[in-house]
N, C-alpha and C positions, 0 to 999 in steps of 0.2 A: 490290649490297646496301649498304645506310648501318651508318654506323659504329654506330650507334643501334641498327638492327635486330641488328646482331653482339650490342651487349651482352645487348640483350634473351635473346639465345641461350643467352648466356654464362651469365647471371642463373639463369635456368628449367634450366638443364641437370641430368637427374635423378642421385641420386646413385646409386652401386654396388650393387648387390644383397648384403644382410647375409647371412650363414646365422642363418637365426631359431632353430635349437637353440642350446639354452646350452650352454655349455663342462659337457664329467663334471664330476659333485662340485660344482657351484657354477651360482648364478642370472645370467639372461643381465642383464648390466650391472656383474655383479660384478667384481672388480678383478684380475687375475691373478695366480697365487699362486706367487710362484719362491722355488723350492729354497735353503735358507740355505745360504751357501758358510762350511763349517766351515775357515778357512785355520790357525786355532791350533793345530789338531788333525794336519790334514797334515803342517806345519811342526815338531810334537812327535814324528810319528812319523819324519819325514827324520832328524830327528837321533837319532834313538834305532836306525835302522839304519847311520847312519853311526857309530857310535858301536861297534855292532856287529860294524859290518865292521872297524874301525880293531883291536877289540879279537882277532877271528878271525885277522888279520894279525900283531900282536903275538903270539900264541900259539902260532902255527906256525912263524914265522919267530926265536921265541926259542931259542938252539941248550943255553937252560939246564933246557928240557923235556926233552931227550935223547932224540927221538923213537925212533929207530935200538935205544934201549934197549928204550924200552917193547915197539915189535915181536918182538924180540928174546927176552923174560921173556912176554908176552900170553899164550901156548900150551903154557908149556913144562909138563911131569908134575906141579910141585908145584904150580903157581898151580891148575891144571887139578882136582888134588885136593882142594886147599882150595875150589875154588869147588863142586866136586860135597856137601863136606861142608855149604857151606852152605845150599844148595838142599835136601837130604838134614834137615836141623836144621830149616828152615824148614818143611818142608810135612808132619813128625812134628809140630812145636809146634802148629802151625794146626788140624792136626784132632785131635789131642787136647786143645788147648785151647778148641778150641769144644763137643766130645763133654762135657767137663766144666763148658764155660758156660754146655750148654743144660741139665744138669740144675742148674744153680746156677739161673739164669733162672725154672725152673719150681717147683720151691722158693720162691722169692721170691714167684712168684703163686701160691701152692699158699693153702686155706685153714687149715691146721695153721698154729698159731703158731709151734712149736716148727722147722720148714723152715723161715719165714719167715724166723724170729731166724737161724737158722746160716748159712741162705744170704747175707743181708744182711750178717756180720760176716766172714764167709770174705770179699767184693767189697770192705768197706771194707778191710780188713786188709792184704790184697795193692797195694789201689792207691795206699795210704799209704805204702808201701814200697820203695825204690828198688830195679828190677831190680840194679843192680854190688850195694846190702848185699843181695840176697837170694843172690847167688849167691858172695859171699865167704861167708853164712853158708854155705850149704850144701857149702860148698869146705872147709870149717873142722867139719862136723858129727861128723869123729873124735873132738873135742874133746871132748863131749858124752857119744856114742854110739860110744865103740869098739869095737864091738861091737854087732851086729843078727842075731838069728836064729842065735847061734852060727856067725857070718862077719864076718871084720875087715872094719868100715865102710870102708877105705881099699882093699880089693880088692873090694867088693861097689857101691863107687859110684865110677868113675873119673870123670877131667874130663868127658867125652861125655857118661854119665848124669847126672851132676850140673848142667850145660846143661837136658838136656833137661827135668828136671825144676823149675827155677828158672824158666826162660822158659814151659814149661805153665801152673803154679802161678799167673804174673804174665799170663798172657795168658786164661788163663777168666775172671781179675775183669771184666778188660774185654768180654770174649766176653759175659759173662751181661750186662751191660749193654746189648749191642748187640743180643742175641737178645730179650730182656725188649721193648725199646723197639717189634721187629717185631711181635713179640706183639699187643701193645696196640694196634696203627696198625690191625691187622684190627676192620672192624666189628661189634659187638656181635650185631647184627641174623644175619650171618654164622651167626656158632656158635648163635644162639637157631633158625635155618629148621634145621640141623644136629641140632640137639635135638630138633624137629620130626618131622622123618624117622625118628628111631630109632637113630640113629649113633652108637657107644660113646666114650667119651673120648677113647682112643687113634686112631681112627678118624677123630674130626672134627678132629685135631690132623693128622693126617699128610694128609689128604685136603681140608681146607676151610682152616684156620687156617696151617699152616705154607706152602704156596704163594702165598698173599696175605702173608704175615709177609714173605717174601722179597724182597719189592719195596723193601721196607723196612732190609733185613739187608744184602745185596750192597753198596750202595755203600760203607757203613762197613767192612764185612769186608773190600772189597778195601783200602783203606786200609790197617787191621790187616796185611797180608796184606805189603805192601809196608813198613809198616814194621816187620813182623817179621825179613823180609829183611835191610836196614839194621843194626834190632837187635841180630842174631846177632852183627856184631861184635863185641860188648860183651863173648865168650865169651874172648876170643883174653887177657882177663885172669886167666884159670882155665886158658891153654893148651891150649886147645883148637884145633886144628891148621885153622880155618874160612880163607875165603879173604883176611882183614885178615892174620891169623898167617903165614900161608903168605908173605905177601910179605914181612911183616917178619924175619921168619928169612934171607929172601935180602938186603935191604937195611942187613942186622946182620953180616953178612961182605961185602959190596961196597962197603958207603956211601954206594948210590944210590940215596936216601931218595925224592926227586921222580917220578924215572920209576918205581921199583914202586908208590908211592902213586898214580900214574898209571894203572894195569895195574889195582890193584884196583877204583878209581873208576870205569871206560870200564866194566870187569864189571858195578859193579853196575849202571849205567846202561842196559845192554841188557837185564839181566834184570828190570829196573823197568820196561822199556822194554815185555817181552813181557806182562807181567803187565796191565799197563796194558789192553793190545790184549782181552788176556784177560776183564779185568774189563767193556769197554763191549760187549763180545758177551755174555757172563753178565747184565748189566744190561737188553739190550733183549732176550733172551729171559723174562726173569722182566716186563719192563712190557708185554709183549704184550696187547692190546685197551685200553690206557692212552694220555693222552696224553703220556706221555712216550716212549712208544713211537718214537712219530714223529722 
């Protein structure tokens, strides 16, 4: 064959069979579409575990944490009691300060003007008020009142009761605002088919309105919930024997301020911890058929 005839070959030779489908998502001839390589973002997060790890190292390996302490004091009977008092304080406040925010709440949407005004001036009143002065007043209310009912105010309200009443009082204001807000989030529509049916007030409130309200109420309330926990320590300034006090009484004859500060914090860590766990299974059983469900 001539050299001639080769090219001719060479020339005419057919090209490769295409796939005539086009690429998913995109028209055939369109340009390929690669993935943007985020390197500032990788490179922010290397250093932010390195940083991490450097920092998990220095804290373990500091011998001025006094691990050996904290182990030590972690379990012992007082820490152990003060943490039950404050679990104990915490889950009295929570439901009597919501018992009292839902009828604050309903008040507020009540159409009596006279509920509206009280309830309204009871929420501002409280939230204007620093829990420490409400509970220095109420630590202080002998002053006043020595005397209630024919029983000295100073045996008839110890530090405990006077907690429990200062943190109730400061925590329905916010209650009635979180329960009011769930309220409202329920469609109109809702309680009008409810009224429809025949359904007493009380009726369409426990059975149609407050279960849809809930979707609404839970996230906030577990917040509340964890920060009531926290809160409680505010008590240990009326001496009240919660789990902050409990270590300071130990760290007030030893001197070792860091590791029982320690003891208390890992505490509250876990039980914020369980709360936590607590609240995202209360969460997706009240958004059941929702998409947050998912």
């Amino acid at each position: 064959m001539s050299s001639d005839a080769v090219a001719k070959v060479a020339v005419h030779r057919p090209d490769p069979p295409r796939d005539p489908r086009p690429a998913e998502g995109a028209e055939a001839g369109a340009p390929r579409i690669v993935p943007r390589r985020h390197l500032g973002q990788w490179a922010a997060a290397a250093v932010v575990l390195v940083a991490l790890a450097l920092a998990a190292r220095s804290v373990a390996r500091n011998d001025a944490f006094q691990w050996s302490v904290v182990a030590d004091y972690f379990t012992t009977a007082s820490v152990l009691r003060g943490l039950w008092l404050t679990l104990w304080l915490t889950g009295a406040v929570m439901a009597l300060g919501f018992a009292l925010g839902t009828l604050l709440a309903l008040g507020r949407l009540s159409a009596n003007p006279v509920l509206r005004s009280v309830s309204w001036g009871y929420v501002w009143f409280f939230r204007s008020m620093p829990i420490l002065v409400q509970l220095l007043f109420w630590f202080n209310i002998g002053a006043l009142y020595p005397s209630l009912f024919g029983v000295k105010t100073v045996d008839l309200l110890g530090p405990v009761t006077i907690a429990v009443i200062g943190l109730t009082l400061h925590e329905a204001a916010y209650a009635a605002e979180v329960v009011r807000g769930g309220i409202l989030s329920v469609d109109r529509g809702q309680v009008e088919a409810a009224q429809s049916l025949g359904l007493g007030r009380w009726r369409r409130f426990r059975r149609i309105v407050l279960p849809q309200a809930m979707r609404a109420i839970v996230p906030p309330a577990g917040n509340m919930l964890i920060g009531t926990l926290k809160g409680t320590s505010i008590v240990s300034v009326i001496a009240v024997q919660d789990l902050l006090y409990s270590v300071q009484l130990v760290y007030h004859r030893t001197y070792q301020v860091i590791p029982l500060l320690l003891v208390a914090t890992i505490w509250y860590v876990v039980v914020t911890s369980v709360l936590s766990v607590g609240q995202y299974y209360v969460e997706r059983h009240y958004a059941r058929g929702s998409e947050r469900a998912r």
